[in-house]
PDB file of N, CA, C and O in Angstrom:
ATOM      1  N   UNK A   1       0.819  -1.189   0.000  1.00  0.00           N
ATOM      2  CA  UNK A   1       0.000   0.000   0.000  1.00  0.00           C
ATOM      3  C   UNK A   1       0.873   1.267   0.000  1.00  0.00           C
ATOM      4  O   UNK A   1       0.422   2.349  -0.379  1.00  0.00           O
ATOM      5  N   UNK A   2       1.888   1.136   0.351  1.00  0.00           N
ATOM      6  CA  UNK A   2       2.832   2.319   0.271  1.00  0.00           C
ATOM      7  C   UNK A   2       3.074   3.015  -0.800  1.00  0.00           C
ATOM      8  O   UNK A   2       3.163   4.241  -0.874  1.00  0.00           O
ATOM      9  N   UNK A   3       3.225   1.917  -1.986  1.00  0.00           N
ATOM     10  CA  UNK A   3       3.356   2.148  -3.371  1.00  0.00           C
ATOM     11  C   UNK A   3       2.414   3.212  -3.529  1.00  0.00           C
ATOM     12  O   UNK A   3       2.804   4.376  -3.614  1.00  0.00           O
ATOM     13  N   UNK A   4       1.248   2.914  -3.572  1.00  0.00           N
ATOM     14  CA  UNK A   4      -0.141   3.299  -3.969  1.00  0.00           C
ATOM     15  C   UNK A   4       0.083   4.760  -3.268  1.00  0.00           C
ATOM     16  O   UNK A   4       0.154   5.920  -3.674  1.00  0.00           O
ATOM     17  N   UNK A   5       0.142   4.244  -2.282  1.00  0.00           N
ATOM     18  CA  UNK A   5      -0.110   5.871  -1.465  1.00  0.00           C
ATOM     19  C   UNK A   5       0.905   6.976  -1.701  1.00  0.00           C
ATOM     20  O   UNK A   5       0.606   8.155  -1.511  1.00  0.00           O
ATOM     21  N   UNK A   6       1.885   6.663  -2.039  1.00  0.00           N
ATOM     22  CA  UNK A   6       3.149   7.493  -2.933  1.00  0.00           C
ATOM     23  C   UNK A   6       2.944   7.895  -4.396  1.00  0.00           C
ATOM     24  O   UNK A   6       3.267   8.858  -5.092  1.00  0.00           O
ATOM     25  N   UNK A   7       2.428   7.019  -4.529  1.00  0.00           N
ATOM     26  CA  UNK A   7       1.903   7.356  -6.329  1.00  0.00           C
ATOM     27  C   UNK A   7       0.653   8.311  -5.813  1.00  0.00           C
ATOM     28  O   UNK A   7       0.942   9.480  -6.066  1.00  0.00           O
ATOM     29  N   UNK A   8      -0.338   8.227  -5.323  1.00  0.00           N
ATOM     30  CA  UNK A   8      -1.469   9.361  -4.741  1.00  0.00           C
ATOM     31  C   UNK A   8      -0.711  10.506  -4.532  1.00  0.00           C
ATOM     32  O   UNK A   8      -1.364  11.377  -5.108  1.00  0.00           O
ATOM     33  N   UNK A   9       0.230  11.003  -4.076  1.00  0.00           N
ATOM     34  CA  UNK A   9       0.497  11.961  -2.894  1.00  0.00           C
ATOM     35  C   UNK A   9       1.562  12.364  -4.224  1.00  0.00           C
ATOM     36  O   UNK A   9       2.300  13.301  -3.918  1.00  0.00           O
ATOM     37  N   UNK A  10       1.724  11.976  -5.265  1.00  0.00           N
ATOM     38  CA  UNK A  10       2.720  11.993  -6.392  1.00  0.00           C
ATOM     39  C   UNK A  10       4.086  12.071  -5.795  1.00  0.00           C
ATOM     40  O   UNK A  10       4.734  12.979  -6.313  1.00  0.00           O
ATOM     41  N   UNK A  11       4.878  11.262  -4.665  1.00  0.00           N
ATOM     42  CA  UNK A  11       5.617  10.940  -4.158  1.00  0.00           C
ATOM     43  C   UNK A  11       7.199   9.968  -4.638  1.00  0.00           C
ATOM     44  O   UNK A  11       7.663   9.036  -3.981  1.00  0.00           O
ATOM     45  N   UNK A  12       7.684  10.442  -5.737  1.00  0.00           N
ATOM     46  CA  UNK A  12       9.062   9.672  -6.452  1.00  0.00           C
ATOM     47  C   UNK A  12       9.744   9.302  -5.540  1.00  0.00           C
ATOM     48  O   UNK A  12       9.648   8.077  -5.603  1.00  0.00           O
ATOM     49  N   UNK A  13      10.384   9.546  -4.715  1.00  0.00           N
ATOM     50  CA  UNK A  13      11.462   9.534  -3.710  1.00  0.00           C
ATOM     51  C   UNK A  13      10.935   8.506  -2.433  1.00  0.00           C
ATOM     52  O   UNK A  13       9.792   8.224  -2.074  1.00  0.00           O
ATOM     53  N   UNK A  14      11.879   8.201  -2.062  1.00  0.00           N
ATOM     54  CA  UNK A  14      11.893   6.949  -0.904  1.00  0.00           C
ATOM     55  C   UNK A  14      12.950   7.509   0.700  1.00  0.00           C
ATOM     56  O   UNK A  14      13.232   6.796   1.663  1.00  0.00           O
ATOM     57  N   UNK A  15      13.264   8.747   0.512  1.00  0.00           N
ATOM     58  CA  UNK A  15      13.328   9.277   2.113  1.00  0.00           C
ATOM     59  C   UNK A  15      12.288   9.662   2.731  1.00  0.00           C
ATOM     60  O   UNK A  15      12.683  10.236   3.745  1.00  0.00           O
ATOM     61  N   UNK A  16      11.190   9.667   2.687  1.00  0.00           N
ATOM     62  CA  UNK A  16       9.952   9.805   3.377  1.00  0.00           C
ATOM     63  C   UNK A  16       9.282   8.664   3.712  1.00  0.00           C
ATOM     64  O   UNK A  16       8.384   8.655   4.554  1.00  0.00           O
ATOM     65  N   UNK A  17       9.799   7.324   2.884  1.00  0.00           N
ATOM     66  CA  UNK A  17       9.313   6.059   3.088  1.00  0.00           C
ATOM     67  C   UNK A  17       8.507   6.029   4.720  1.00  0.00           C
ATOM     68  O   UNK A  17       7.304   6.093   4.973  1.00  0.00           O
ATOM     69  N   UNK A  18       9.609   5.915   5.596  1.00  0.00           N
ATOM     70  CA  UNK A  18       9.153   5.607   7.154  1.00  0.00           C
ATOM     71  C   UNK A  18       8.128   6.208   7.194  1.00  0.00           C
ATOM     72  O   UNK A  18       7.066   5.589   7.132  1.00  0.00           O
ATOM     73  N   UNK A  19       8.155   7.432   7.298  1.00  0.00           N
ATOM     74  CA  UNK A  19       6.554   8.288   7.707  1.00  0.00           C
ATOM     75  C   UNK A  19       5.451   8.420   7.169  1.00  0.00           C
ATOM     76  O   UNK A  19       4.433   8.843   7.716  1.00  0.00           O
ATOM     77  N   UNK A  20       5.558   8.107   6.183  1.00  0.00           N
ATOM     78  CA  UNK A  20       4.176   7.629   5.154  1.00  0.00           C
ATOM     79  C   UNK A  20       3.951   6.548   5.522  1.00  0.00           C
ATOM     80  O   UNK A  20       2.756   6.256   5.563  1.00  0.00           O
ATOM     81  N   UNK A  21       5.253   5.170   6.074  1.00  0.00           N
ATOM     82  CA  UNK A  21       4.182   4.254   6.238  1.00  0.00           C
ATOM     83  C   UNK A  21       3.693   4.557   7.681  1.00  0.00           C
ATOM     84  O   UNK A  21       2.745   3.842   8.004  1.00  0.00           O
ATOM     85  N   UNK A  22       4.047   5.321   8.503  1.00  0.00           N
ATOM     86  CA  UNK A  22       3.773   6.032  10.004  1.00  0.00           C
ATOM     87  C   UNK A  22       2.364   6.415   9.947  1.00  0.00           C
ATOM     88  O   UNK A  22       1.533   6.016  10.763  1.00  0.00           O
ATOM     89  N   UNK A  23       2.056   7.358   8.764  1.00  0.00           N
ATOM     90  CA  UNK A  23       0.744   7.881   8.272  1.00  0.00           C
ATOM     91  C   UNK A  23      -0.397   6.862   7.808  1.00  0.00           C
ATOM     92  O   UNK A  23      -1.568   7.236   7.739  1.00  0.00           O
ATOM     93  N   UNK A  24       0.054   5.350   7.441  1.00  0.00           N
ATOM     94  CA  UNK A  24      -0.885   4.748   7.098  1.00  0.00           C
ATOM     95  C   UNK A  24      -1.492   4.301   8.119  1.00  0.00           C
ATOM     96  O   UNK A  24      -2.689   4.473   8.350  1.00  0.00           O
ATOM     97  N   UNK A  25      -0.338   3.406   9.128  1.00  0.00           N
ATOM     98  CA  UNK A  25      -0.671   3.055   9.961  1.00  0.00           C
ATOM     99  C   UNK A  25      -1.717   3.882  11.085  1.00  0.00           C
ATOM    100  O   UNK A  25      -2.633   3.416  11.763  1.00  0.00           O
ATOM    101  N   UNK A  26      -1.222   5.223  10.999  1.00  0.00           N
ATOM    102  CA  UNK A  26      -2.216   5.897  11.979  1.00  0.00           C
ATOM    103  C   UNK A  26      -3.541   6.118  11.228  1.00  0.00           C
ATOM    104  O   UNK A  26      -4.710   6.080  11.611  1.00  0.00           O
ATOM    105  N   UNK A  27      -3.015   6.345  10.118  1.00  0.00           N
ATOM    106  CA  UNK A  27      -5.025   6.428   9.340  1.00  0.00           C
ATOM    107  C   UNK A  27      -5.922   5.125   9.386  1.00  0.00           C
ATOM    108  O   UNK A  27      -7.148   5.215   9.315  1.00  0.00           O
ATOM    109  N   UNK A  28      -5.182   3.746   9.523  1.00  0.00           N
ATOM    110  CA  UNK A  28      -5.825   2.695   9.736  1.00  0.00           C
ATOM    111  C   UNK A  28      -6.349   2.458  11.320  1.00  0.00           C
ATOM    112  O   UNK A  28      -7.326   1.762  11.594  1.00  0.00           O
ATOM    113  N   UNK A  29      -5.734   2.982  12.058  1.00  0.00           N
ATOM    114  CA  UNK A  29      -6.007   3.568  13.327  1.00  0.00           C
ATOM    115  C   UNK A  29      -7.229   4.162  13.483  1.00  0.00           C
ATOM    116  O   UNK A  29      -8.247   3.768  14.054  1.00  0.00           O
ATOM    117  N   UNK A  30      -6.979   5.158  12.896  1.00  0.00           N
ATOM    118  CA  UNK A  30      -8.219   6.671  12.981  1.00  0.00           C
ATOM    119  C   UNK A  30      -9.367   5.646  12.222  1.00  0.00           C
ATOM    120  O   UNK A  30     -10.363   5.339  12.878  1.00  0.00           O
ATOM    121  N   UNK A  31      -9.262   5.302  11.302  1.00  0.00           N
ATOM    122  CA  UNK A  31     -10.616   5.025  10.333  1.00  0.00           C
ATOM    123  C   UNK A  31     -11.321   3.351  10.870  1.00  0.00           C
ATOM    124  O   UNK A  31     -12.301   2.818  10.350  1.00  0.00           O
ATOM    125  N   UNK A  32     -10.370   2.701  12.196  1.00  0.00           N
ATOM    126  CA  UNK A  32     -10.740   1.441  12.539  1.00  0.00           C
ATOM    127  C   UNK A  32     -12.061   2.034  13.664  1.00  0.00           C
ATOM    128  O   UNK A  32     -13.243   1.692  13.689  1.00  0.00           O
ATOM    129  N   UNK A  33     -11.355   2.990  14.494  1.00  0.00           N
ATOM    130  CA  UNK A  33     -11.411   3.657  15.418  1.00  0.00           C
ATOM    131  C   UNK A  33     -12.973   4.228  15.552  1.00  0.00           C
ATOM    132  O   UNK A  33     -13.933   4.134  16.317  1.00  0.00           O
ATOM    133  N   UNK A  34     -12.729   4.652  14.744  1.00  0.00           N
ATOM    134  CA  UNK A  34     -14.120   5.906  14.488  1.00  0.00           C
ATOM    135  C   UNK A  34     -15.367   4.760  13.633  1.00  0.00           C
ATOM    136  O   UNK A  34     -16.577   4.927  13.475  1.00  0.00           O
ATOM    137  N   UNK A  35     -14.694   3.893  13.314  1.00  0.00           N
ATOM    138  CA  UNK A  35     -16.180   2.655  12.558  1.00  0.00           C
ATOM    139  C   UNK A  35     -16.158   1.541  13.067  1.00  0.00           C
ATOM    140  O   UNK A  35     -16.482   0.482  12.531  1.00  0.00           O
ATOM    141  N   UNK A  36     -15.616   1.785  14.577  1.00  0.00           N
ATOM    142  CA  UNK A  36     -15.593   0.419  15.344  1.00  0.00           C
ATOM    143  C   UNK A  36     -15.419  -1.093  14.968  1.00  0.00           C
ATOM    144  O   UNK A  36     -15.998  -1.998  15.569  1.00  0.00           O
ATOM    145  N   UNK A  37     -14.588  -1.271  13.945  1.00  0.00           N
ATOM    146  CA  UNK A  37     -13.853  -2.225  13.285  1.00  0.00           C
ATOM    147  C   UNK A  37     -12.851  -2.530  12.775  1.00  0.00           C
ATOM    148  O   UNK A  37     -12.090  -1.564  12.750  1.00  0.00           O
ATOM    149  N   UNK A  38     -12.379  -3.521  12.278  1.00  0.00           N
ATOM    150  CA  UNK A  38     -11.066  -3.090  11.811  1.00  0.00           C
ATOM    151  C   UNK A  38     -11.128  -4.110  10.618  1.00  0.00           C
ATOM    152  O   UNK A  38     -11.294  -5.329  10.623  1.00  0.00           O
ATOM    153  N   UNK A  39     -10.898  -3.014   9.367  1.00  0.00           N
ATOM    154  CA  UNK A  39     -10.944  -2.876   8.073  1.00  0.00           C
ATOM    155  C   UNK A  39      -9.870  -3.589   7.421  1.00  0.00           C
ATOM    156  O   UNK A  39      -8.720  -3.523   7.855  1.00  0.00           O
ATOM    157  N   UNK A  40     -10.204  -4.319   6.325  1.00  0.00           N
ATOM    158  CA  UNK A  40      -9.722  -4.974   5.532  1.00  0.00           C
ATOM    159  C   UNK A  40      -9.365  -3.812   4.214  1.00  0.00           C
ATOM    160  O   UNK A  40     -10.086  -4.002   3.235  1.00  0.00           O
ATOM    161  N   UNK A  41      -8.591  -2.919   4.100  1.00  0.00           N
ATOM    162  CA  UNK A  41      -8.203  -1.922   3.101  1.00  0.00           C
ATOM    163  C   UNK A  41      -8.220  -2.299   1.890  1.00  0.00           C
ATOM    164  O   UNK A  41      -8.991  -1.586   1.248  1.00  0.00           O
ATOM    165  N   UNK A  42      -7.452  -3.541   0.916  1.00  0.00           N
ATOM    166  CA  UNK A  42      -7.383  -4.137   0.163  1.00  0.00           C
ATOM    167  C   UNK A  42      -8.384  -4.242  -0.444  1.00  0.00           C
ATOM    168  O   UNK A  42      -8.457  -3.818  -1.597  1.00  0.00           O
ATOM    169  N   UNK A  43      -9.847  -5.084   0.434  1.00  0.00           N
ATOM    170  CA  UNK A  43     -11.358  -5.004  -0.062  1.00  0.00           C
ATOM    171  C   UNK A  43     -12.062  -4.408   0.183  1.00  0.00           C
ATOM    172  O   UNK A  43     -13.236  -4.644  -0.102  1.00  0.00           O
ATOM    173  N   UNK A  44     -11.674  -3.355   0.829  1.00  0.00           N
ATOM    174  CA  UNK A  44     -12.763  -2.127   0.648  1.00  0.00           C
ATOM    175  C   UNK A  44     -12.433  -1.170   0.268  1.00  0.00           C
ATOM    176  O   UNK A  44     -11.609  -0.564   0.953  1.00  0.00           O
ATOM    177  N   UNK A  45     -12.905  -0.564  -0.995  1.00  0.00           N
ATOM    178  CA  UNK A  45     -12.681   0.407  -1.827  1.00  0.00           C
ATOM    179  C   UNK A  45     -12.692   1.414  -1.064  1.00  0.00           C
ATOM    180  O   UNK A  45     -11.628   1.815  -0.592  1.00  0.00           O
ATOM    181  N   UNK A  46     -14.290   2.253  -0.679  1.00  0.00           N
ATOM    182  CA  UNK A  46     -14.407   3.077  -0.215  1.00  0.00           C
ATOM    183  C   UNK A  46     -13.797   3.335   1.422  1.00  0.00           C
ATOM    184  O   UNK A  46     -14.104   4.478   1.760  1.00  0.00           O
ATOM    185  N   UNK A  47     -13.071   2.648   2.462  1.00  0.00           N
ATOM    186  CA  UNK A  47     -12.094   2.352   3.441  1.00  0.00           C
ATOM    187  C   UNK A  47     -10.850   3.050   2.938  1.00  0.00           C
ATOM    188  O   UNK A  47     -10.409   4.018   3.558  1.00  0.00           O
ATOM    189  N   UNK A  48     -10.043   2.430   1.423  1.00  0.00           N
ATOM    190  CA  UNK A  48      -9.308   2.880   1.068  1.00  0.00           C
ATOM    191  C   UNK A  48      -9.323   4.010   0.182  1.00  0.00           C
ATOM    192  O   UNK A  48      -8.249   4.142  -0.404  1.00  0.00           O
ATOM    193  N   UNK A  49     -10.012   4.689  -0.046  1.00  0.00           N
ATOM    194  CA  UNK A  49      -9.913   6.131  -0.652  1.00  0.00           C
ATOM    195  C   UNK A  49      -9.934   6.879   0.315  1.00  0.00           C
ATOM    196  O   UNK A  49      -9.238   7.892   0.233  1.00  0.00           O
ATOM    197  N   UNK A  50     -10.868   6.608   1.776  1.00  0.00           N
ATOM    198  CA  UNK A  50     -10.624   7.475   2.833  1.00  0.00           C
ATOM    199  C   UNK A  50      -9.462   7.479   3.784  1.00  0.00           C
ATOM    200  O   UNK A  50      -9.291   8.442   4.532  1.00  0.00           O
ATOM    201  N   UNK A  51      -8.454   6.182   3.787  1.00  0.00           N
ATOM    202  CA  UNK A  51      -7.186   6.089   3.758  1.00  0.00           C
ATOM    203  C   UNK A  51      -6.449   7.141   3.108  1.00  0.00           C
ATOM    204  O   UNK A  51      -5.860   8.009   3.753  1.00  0.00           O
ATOM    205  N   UNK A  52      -6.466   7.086   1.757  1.00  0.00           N
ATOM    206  CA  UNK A  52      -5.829   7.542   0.963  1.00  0.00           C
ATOM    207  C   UNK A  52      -5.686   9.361   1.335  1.00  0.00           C
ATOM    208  O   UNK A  52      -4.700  10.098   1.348  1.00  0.00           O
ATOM    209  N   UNK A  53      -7.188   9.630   1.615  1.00  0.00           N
ATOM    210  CA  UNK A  53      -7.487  10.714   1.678  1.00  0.00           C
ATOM    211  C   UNK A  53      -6.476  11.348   2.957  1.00  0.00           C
ATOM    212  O   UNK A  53      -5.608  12.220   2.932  1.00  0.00           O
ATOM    213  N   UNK A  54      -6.994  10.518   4.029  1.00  0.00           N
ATOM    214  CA  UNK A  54      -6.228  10.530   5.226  1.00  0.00           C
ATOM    215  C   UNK A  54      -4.741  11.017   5.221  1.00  0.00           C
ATOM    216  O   UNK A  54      -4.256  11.984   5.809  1.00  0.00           O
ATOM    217  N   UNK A  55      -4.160  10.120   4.425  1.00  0.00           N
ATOM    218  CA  UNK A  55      -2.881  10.079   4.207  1.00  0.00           C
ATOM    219  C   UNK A  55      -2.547  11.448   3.863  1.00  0.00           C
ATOM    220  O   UNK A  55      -1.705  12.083   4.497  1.00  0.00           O
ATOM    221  N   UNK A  56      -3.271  11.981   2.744  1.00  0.00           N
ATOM    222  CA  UNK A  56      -3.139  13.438   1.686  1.00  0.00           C
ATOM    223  C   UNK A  56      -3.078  14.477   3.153  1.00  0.00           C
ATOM    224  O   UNK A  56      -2.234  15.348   3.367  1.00  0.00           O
ATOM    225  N   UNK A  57      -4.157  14.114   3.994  1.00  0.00           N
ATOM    226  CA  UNK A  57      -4.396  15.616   4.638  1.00  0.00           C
ATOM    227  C   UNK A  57      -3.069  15.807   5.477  1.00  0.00           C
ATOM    228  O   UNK A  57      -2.379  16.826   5.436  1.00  0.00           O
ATOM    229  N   UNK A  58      -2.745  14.431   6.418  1.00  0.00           N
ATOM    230  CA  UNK A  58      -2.049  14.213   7.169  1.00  0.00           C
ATOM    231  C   UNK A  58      -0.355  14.687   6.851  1.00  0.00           C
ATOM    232  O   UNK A  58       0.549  15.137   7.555  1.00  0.00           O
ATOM    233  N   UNK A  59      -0.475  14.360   5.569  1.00  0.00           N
ATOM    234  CA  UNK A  59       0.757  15.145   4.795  1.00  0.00           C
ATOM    235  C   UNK A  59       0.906  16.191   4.757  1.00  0.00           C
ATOM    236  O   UNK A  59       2.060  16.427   5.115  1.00  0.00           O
ATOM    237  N   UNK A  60       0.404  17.031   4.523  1.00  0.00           N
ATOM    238  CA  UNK A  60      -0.266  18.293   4.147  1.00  0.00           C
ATOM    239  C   UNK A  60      -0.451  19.162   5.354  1.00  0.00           C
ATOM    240  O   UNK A  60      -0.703  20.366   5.311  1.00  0.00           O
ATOM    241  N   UNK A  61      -0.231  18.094   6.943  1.00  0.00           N
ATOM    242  CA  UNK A  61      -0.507  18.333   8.271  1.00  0.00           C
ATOM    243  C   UNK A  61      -1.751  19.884   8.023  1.00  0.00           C
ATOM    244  O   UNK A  61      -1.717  21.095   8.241  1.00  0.00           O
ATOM    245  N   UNK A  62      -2.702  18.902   7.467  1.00  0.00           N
ATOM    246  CA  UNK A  62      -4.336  19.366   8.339  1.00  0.00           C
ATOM    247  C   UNK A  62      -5.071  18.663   8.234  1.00  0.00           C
ATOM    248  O   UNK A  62      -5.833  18.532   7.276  1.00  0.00           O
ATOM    249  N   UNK A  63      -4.996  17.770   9.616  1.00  0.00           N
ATOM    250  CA  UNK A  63      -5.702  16.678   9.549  1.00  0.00           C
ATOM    251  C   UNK A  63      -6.784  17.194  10.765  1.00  0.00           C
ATOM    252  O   UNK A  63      -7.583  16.471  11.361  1.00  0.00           O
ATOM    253  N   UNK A  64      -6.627  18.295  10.908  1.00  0.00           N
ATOM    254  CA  UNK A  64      -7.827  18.700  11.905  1.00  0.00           C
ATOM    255  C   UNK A  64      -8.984  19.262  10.990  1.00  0.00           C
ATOM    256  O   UNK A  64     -10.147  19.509  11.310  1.00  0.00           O
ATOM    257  N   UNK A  65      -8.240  19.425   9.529  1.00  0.00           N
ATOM    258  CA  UNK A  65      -9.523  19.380   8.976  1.00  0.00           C
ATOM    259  C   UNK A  65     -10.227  18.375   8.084  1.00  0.00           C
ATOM    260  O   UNK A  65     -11.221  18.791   7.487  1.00  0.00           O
ATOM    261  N   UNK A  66      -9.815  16.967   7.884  1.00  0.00           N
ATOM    262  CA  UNK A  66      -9.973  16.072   7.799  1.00  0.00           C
ATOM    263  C   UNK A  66     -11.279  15.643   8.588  1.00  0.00           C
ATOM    264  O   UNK A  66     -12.258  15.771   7.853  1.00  0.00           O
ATOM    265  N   UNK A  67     -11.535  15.275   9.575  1.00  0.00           N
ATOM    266  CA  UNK A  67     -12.945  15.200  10.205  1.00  0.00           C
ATOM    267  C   UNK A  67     -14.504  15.444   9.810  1.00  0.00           C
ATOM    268  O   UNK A  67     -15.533  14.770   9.791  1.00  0.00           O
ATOM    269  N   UNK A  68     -14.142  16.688   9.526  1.00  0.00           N
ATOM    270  CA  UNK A  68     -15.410  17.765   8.948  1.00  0.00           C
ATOM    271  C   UNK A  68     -15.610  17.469   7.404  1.00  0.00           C
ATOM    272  O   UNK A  68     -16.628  17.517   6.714  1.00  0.00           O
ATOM    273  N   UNK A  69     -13.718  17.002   6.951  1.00  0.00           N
ATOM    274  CA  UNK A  69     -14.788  16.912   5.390  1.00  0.00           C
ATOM    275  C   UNK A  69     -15.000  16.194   4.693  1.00  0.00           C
ATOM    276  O   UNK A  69     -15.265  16.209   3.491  1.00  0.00           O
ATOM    277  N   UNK A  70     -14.857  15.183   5.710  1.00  0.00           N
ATOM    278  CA  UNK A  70     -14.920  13.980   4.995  1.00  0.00           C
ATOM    279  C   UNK A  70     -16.232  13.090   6.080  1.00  0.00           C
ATOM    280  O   UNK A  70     -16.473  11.885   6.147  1.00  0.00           O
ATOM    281  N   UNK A  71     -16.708  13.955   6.622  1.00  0.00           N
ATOM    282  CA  UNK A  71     -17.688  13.395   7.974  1.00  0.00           C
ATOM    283  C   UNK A  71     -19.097  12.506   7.246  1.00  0.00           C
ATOM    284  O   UNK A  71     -19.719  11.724   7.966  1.00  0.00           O
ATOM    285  N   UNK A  72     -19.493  12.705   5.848  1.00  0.00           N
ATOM    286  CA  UNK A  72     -20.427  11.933   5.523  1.00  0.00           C
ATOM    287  C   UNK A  72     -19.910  10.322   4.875  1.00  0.00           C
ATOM    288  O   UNK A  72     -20.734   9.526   4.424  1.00  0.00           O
ATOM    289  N   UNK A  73     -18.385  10.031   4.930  1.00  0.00           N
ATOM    290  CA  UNK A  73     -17.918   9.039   3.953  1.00  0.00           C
ATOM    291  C   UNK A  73     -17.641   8.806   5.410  1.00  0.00           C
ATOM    292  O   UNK A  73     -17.752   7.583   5.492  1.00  0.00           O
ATOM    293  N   UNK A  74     -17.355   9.239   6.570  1.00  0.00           N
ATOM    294  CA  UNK A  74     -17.230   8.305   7.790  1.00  0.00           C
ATOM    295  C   UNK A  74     -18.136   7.872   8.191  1.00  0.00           C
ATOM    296  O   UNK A  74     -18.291   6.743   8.656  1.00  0.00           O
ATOM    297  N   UNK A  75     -19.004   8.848   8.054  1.00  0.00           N
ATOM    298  CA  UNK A  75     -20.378   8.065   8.794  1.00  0.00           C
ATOM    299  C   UNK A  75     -20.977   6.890   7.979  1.00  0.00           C
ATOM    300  O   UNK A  75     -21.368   5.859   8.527  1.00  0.00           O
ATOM    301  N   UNK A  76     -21.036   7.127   6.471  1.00  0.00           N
ATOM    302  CA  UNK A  76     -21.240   5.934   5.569  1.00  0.00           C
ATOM    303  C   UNK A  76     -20.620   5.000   5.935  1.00  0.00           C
ATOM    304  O   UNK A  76     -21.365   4.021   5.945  1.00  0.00           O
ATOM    305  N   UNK A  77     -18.970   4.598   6.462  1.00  0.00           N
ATOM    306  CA  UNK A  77     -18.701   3.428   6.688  1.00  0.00           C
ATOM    307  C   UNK A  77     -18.862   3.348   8.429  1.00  0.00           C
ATOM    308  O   UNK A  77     -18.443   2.279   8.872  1.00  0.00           O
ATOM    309  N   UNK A  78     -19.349   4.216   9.378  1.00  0.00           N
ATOM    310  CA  UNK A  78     -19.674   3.655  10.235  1.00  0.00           C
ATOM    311  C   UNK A  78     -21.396   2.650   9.888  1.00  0.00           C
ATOM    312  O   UNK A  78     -22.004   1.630  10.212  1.00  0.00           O
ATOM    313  N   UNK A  79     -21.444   3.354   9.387  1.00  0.00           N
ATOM    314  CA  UNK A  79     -23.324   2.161   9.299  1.00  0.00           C
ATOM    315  C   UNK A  79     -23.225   0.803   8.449  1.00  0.00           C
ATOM    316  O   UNK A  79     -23.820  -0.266   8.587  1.00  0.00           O
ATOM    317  N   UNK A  80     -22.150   1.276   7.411  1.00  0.00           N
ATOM    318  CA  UNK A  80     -22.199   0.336   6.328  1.00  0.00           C
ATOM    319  C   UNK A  80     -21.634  -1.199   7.485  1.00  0.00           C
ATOM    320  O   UNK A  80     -21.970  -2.347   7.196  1.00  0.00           O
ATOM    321  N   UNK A  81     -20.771  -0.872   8.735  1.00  0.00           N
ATOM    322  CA  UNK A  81     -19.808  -1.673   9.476  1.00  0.00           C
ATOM    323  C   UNK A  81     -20.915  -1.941  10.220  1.00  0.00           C
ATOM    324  O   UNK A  81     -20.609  -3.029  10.708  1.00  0.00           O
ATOM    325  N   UNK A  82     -21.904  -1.697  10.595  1.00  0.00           N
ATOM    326  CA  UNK A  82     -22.607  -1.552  12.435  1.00  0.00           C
ATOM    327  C   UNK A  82     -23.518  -2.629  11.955  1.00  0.00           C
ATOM    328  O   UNK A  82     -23.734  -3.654  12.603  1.00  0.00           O
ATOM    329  N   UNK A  83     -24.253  -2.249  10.329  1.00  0.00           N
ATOM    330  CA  UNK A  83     -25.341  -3.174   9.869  1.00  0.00           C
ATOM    331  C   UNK A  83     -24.753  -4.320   9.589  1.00  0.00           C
ATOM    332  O   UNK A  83     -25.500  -5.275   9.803  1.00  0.00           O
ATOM    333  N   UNK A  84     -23.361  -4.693   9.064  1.00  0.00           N
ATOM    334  CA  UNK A  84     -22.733  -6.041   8.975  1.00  0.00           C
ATOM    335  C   UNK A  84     -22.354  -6.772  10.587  1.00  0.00           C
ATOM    336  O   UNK A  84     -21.781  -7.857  10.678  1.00  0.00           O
ATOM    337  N   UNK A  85     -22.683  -6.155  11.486  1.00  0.00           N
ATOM    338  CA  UNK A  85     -22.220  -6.412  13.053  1.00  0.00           C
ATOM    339  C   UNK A  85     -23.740  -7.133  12.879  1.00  0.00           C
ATOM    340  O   UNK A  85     -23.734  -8.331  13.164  1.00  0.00           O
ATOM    341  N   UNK A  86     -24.909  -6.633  12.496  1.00  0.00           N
ATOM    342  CA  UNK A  86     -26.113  -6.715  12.879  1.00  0.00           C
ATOM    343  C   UNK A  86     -26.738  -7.966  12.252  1.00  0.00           C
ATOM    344  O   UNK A  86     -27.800  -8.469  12.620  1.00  0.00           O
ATOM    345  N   UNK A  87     -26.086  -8.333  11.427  1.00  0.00           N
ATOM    346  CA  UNK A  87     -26.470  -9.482  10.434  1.00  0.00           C
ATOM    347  C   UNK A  87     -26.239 -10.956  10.668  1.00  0.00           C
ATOM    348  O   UNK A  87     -25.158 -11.506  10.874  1.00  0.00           O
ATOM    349  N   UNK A  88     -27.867 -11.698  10.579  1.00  0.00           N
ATOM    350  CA  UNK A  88     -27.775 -12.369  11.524  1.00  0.00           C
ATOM    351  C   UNK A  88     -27.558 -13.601  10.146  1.00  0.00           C
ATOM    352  O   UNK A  88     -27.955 -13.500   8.985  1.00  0.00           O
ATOM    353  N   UNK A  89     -26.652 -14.929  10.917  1.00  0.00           N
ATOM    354  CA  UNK A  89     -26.507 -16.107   9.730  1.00  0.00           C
ATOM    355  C   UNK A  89     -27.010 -17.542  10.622  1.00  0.00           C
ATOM    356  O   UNK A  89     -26.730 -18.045  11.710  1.00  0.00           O
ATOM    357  N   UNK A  90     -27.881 -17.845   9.510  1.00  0.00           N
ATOM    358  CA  UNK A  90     -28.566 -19.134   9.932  1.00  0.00           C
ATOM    359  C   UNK A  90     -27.788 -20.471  10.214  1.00  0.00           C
ATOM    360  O   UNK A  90     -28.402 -21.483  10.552  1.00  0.00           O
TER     361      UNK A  90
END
């Protein structure tokens, strides 16, 4: 995922390696965190664009505004997660 997220952030260079992967790890953090699960990135598209996103702001260090604008794609995967908690198998 590093790849990916370097190619996003249009990132050539590999001295920033460590902290980008520092940044993933904490966005997988933040986005487990806040949808009370913990996400499979790989298969979930929309998980990983808000990763991705994560990553961008966090770079960019404004991730305090990260929250606010991305607050309807969190809340989408908090329900999309709560209703798969809820689902019952015979």
């Amino acid at each position: 995922m590093l790849e990916e997220i370097k190619g996003y952030l249009k990132i050539t260079w590999s001295d920033e390696d460590s902290s980008i992967s520092t940044m993933i790890d904490a966005g997988k953090a933040y986005i487990d965190s806040v949808t009370g699960t913990t996400i499979d990135y790989e298969s979930d598209n929309q998980a990983k664009s808000l990763l991705f996103d994560y990553c961008r702001y966090r770079y960019n260090m404004a991730t305090e505004e990260f929250e606010s604008n991305f607050s309807s794609v969190i809340l989408n995967l908090q329900l999309k997660y709560a209703c798969k908690d809820m689902e019952v198998t015979p």
